[in-house]
C-alpha positions as CSV (number, residue, x, y, z in Angstrom):
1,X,13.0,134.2,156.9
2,X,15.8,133.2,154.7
3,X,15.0,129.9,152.5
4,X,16.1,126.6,153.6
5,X,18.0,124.8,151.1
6,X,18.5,120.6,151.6
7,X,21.3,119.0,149.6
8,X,21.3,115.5,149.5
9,X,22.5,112.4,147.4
10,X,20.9,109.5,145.7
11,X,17.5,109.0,147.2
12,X,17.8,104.8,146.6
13,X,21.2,104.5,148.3
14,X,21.9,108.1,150.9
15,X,21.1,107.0,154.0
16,X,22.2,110.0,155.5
17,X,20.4,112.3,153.1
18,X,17.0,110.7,154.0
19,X,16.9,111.8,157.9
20,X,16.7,115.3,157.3
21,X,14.3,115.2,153.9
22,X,12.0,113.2,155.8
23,X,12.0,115.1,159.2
24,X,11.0,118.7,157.1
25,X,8.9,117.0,155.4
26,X,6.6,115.1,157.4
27,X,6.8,118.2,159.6
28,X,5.6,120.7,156.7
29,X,8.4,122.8,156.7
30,X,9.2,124.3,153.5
31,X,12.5,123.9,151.4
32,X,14.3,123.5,148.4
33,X,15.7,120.1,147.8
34,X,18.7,119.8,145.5
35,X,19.8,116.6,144.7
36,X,23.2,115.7,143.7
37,X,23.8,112.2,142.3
38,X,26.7,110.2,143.2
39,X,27.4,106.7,141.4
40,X,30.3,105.2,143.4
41,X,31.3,104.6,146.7
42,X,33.4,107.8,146.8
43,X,30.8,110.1,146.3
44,X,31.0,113.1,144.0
45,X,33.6,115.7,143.9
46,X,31.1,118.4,143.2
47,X,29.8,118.1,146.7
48,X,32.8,120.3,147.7
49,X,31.5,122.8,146.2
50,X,28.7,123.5,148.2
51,X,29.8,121.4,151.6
52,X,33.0,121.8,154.1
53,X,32.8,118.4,154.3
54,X,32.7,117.5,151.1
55,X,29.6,115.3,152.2
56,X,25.7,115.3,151.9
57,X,23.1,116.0,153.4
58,X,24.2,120.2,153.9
59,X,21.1,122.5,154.8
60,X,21.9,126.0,153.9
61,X,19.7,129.0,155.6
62,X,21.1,132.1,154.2
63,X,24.8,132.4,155.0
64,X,24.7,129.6,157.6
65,X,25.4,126.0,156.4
66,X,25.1,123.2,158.6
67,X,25.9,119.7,157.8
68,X,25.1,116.3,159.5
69,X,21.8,114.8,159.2
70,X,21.4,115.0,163.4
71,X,22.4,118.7,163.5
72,X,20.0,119.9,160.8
73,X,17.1,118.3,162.6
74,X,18.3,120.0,165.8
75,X,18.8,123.5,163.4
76,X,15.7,122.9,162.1
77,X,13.5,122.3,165.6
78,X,14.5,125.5,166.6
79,X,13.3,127.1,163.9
80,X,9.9,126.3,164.1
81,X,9.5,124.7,167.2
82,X,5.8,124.6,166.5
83,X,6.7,121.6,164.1
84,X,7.0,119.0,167.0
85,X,10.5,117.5,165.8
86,X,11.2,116.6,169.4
87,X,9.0,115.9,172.5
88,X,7.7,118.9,174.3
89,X,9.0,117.6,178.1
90,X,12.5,117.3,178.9
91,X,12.8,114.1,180.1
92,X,11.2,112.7,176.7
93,X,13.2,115.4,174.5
94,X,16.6,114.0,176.3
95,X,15.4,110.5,175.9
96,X,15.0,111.1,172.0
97,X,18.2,112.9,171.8
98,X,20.3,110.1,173.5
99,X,18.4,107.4,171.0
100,X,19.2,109.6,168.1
101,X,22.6,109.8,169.0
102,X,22.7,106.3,169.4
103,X,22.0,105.9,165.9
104,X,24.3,108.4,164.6
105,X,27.2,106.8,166.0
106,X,26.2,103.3,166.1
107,X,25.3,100.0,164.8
108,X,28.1,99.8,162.4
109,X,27.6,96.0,161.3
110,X,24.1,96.6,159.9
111,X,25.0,99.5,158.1
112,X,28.7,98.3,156.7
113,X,26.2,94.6,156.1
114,X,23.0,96.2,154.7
115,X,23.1,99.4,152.9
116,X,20.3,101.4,152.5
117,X,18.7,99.9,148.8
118,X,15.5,101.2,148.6
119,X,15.3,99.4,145.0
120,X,16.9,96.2,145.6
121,X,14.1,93.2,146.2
122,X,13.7,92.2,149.5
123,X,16.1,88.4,150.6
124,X,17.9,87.4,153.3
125,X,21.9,87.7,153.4
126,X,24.1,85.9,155.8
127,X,24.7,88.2,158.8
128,X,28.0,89.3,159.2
129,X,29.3,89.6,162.9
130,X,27.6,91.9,164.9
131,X,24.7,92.5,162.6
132,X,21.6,90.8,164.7
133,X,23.2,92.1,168.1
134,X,22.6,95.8,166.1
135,X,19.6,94.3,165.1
136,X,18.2,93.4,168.5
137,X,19.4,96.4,170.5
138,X,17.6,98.6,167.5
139,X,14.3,96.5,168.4
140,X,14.6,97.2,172.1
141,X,14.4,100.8,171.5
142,X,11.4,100.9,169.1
143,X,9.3,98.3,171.8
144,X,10.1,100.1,174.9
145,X,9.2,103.6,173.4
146,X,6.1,102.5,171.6
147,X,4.6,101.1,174.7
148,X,5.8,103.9,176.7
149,X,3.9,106.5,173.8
150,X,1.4,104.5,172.8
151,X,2.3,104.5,169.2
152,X,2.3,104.7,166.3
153,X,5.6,106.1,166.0
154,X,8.0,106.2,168.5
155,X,7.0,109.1,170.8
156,X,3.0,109.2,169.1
157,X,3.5,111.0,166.6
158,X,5.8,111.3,163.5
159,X,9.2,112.8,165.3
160,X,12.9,113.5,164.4
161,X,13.7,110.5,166.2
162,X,11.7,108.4,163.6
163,X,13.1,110.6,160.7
164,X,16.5,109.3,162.1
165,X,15.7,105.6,162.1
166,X,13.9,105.8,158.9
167,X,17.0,104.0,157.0
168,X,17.1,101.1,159.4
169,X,13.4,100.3,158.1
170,X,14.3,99.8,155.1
171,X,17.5,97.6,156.2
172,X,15.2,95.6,157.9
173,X,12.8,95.1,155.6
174,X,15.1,94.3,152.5
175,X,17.2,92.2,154.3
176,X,14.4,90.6,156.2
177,X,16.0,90.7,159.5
178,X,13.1,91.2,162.0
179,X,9.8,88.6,162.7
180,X,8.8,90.5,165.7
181,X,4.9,91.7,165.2
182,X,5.9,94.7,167.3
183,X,8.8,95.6,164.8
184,X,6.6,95.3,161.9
185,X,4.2,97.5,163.2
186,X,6.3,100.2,163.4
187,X,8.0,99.2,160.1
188,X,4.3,99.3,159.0
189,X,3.3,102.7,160.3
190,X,6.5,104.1,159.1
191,X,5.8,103.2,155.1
192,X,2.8,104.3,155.1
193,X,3.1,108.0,156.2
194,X,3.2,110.2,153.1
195,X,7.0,111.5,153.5
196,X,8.2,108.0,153.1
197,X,6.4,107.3,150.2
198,X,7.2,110.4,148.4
199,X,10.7,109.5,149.3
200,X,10.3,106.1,147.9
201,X,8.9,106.6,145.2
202,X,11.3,109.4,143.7
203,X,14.0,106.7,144.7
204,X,12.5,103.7,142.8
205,X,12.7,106.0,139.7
206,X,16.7,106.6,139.7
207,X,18.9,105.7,136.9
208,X,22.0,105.4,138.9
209,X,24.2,102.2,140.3
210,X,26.3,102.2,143.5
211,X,28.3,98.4,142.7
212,X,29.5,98.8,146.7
213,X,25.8,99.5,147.9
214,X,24.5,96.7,145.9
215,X,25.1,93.6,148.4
């Protein structure tokens, strides 16, 4: 099999680039990161040279490129389907799909309101508009599946689904948006697996400053 190759951005600020990373690699499956720093909002014009969309995260496998962080999870799951990115039954799989998609193409307050700052010390902002309805629906989701699993994660154990509302974590967390002891026991679990710390810790060590990321 061809090599997967995972391009991404800044590991303290790309949101984006963080829900594939950490679904191959709490999974095990083996690739080649390349990281490509950007240090304002704009991104970085090399990206072009390597994505259509002139955006990261891009997973290249051989000559096939696919780009999205959502789509490379899905790429990936068929891949190695042993890897347990989704739920084995149907109605679960379609539940995590519809969740994931969800997140891909919602709660735009929190994530215009609170970037993704992996560095930035944790304190409360003034939510803008919007931001705790995001922040309540977001909670719904976690309780409902954990007690439906049985935790830790939201379908037992470490999914795609949880790889692609690994950035809200930290929202929550460095915003300090969520009391609920439910919430933080997810938060909790998530932190602790080994991806995330590998992730957080590479992204505590960065030189480079976003201004527009830094609310």
């Amino acid at each position: 099999m061809d090599k997967l190759t995972l391009y991404i951005g800044n590991k303290n600020y790309s949101s984006w680039s963080f829900r594939p990373w950490i679904a191959l690699t709490a999974a095990g499956i083996p690739f080649e990161e390349v990281l490509v720093p950007f240090d304002n909002a704009a991104g970085n014009p090399r990206f072009k040279e390597f994505s259509p969309t002139g955006q990261v995260p891009l997973l290249q496998h051989g000559d096939v490129k696919v780009w999205q962080s959502l789509a490379i999870i899905e790429y990936v799951a068929e891949l190695f389907p042993q890897a347990g990115l989704w739920p084995k039954e149907r109605d679960k799989r379609a539940v995590a799909r519809a969740v994931s998609m969800e997140m891909l193409s919602g709660f735009r307050a929190l994530r215009n309101a609170c970037p993704m700052n992996i560095r930035r010390p944790k304190g409360k902002i003034v939510p803008a508009d919007g931001v705790m309805a995001d922040v309540a629906r977001i909670e719904t989701i976690w309780r409902d599946l954990r007690a439906h699993s049985g935790g830790p994660f939201l379908f037992g154990g470490f999914s795609g689904v949880d790889a692609m509302f690994a950035p809200v974590v930290n929202r929550f967390e460095t915003y300090d948006l969520v009391t609920s002891s439910d919430t933080l026991s997810y938060m909790s679990a998530m932190k602790a697996h080994p991806a995330w710390q590998a992730w957080e810790e590479a992204a505590l060590a960065e030189p480079w400053i976003v201004e527009e990321d830094e609310v």
